[in-house]
C-alpha positions as CSV (number, residue, x, y, z in Angstrom):
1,X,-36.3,-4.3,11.2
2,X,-35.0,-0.7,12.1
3,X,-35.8,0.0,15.4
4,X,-36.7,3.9,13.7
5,X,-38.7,3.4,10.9
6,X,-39.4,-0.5,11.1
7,X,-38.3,-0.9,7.5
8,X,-37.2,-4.7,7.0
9,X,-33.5,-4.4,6.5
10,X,-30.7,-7.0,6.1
11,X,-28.4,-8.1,9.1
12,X,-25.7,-7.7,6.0
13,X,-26.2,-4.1,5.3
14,X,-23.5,-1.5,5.4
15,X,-21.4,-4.8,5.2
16,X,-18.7,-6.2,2.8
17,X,-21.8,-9.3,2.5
18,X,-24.0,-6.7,1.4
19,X,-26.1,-7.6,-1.8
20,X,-24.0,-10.7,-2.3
21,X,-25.3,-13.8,-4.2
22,X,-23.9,-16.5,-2.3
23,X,-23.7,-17.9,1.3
24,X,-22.4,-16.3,4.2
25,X,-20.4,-19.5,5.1
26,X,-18.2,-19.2,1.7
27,X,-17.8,-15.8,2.7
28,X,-16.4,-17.0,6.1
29,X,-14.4,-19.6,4.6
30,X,-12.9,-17.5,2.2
31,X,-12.3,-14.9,5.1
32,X,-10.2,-17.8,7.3
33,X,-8.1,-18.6,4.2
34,X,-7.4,-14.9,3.1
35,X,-6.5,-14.4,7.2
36,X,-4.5,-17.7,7.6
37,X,-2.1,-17.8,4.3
38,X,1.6,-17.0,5.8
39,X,2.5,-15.5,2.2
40,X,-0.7,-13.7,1.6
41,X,-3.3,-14.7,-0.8
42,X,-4.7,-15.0,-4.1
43,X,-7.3,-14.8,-6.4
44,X,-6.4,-17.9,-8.3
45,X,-6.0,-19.9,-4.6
46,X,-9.3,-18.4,-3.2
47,X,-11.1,-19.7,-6.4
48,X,-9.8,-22.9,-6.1
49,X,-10.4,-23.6,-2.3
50,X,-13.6,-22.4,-2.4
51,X,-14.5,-23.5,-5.6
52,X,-16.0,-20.4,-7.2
53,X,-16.4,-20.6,-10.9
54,X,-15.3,-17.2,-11.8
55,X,-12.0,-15.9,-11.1
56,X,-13.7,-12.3,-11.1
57,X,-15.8,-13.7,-8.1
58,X,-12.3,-14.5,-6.7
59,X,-10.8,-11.3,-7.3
60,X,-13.1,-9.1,-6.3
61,X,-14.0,-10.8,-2.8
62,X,-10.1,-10.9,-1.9
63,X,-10.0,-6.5,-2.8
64,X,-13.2,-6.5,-0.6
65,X,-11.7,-8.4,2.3
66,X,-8.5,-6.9,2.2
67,X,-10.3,-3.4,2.7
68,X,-12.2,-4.0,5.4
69,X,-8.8,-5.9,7.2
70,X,-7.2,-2.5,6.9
71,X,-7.5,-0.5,10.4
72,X,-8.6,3.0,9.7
73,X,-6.5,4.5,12.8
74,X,-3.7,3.0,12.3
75,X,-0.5,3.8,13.7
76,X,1.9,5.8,11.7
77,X,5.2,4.4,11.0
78,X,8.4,5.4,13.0
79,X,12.1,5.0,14.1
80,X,13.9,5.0,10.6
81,X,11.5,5.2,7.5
82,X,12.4,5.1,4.0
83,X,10.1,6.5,1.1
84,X,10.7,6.3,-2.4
85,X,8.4,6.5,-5.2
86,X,8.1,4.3,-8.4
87,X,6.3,3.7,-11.8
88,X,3.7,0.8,-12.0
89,X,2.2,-0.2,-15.5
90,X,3.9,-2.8,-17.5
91,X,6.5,-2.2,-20.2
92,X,5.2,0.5,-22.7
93,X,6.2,2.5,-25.6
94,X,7.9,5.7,-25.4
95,X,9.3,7.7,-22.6
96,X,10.0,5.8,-19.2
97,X,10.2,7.1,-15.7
98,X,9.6,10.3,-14.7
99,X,8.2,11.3,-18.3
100,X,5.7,8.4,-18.8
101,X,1.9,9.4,-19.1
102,X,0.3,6.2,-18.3
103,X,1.8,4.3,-15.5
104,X,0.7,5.2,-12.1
105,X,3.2,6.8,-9.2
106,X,3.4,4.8,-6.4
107,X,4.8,6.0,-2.9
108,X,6.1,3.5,-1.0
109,X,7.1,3.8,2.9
110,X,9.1,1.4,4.9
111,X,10.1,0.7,8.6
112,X,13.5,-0.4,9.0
113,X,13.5,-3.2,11.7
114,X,17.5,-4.2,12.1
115,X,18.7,-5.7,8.8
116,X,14.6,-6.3,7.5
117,X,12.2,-4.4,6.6
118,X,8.9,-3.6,9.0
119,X,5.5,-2.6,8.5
120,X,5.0,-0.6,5.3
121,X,2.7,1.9,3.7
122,X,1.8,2.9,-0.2
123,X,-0.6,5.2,-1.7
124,X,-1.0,6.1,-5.1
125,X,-0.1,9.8,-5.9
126,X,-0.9,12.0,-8.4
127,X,2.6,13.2,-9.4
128,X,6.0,13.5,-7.9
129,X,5.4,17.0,-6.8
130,X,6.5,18.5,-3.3
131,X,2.9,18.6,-2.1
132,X,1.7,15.0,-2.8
133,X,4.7,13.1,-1.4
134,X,5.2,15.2,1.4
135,X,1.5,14.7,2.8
136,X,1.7,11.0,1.5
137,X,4.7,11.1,4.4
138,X,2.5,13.3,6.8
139,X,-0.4,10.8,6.7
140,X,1.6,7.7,7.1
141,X,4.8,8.6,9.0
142,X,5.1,9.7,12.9
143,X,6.6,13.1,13.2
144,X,10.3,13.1,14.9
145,X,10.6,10.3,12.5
146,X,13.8,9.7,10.6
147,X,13.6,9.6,7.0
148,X,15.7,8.5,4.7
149,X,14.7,9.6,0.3
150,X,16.7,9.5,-2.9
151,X,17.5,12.8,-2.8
152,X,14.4,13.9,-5.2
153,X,13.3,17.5,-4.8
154,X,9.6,16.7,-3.9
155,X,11.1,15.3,-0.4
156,X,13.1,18.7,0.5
157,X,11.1,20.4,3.0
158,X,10.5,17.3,5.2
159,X,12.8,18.5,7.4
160,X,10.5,21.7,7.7
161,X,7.4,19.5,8.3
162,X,9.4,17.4,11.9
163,X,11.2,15.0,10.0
164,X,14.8,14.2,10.3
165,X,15.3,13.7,6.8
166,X,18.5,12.0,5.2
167,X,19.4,11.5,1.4
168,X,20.5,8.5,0.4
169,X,23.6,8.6,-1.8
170,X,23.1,7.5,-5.7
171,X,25.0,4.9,-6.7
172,X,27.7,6.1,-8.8
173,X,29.4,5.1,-12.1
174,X,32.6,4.5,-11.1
175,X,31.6,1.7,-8.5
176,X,28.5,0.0,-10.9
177,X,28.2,-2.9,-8.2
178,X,27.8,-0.9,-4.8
179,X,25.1,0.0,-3.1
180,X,24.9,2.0,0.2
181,X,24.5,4.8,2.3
182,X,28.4,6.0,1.8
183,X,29.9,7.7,-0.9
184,X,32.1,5.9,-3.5
């Protein structure tokens, strides 16, 4: 009951459990097994260990849980940090790239940790534009941080915004198999 207005209330309100249809344990369960895969999970393997019947049961629980695993105050990314951006959608008729209307522009940012990769970061963006990627960077990357782009002109004034910001070389025609931070 609330303690304000005594109205009978749910101990699952205001909760990824909220209005669900099936136990609490199964919920549990499928939390340990989302929290305990070394290679992540998925829908298909939460169906079948917990033997839910439809794989959009599956699907949706595993979004839900992964949400609510996500720590809102995170801490930004920093030491060496590349961003780049990329298409997502499938194979589809017409332009590609840049000049495709219906894929979606993911940013993607990456801590370098020695020779691997460390924690990352990706948001979906609107476009490729100046203002979205730089305050995709702002909201995910510590300041002082150095960054390393493709050269694209939507990341040129991070170095404006605390960033020290470093293109990284295109790989070049003459030299098809290399790729680096050093010219051909």
């Amino acid at each position: 009951m609330c303690a304000k207005c005594l109205y009978p209330v749910s101990a699952t309100a205001g909760t990824i459990f909220q209005d669900t249809r099936k136990p609490l344990r199964l919920w549990l369960r499928a939390a340990w097994y989302v929290t305990s895969q070394k290679q992540g999970a998925s829908a298909l393997g939460l169906q079948r260990v917990l033997g839910l019947k439809g794989y959009l049961t599956a699907w949706s629980w595993l979004h839900k849980l992964r949400r609510a695993m996500v720590r809102p105050g995170r801490d930004a990314l920093s030491g060496t940090v590349e961003v780049d951006e990329t298409y997502v959608g499938g194979m589809a008729e017409g332009k590609r790239g840049r000049g495709s209307g219906h894929k979606a522009l993911v940013v993607i940012a990456a801590e370098e940790d020695g020779k691997g990769m460390g924690r990352i970061r990706m948001s979906r963006v609107a476009d490729a534009s100046a203002p979205s990627l730089e305050g995709f960077v702002q909201a995910t990357v510590a300041p002082g941080s150095r960054i390393h782009t493709d050269g694209w002109d939507g990341y040129a004034g991070l170095s404006v915004l605390g960033y020290a910001a470093r293109t990284k070389l295109r790989r070049r025609n003459c030299c098809p198999g290399f790729i680096g931070w050093r010219p051909c």
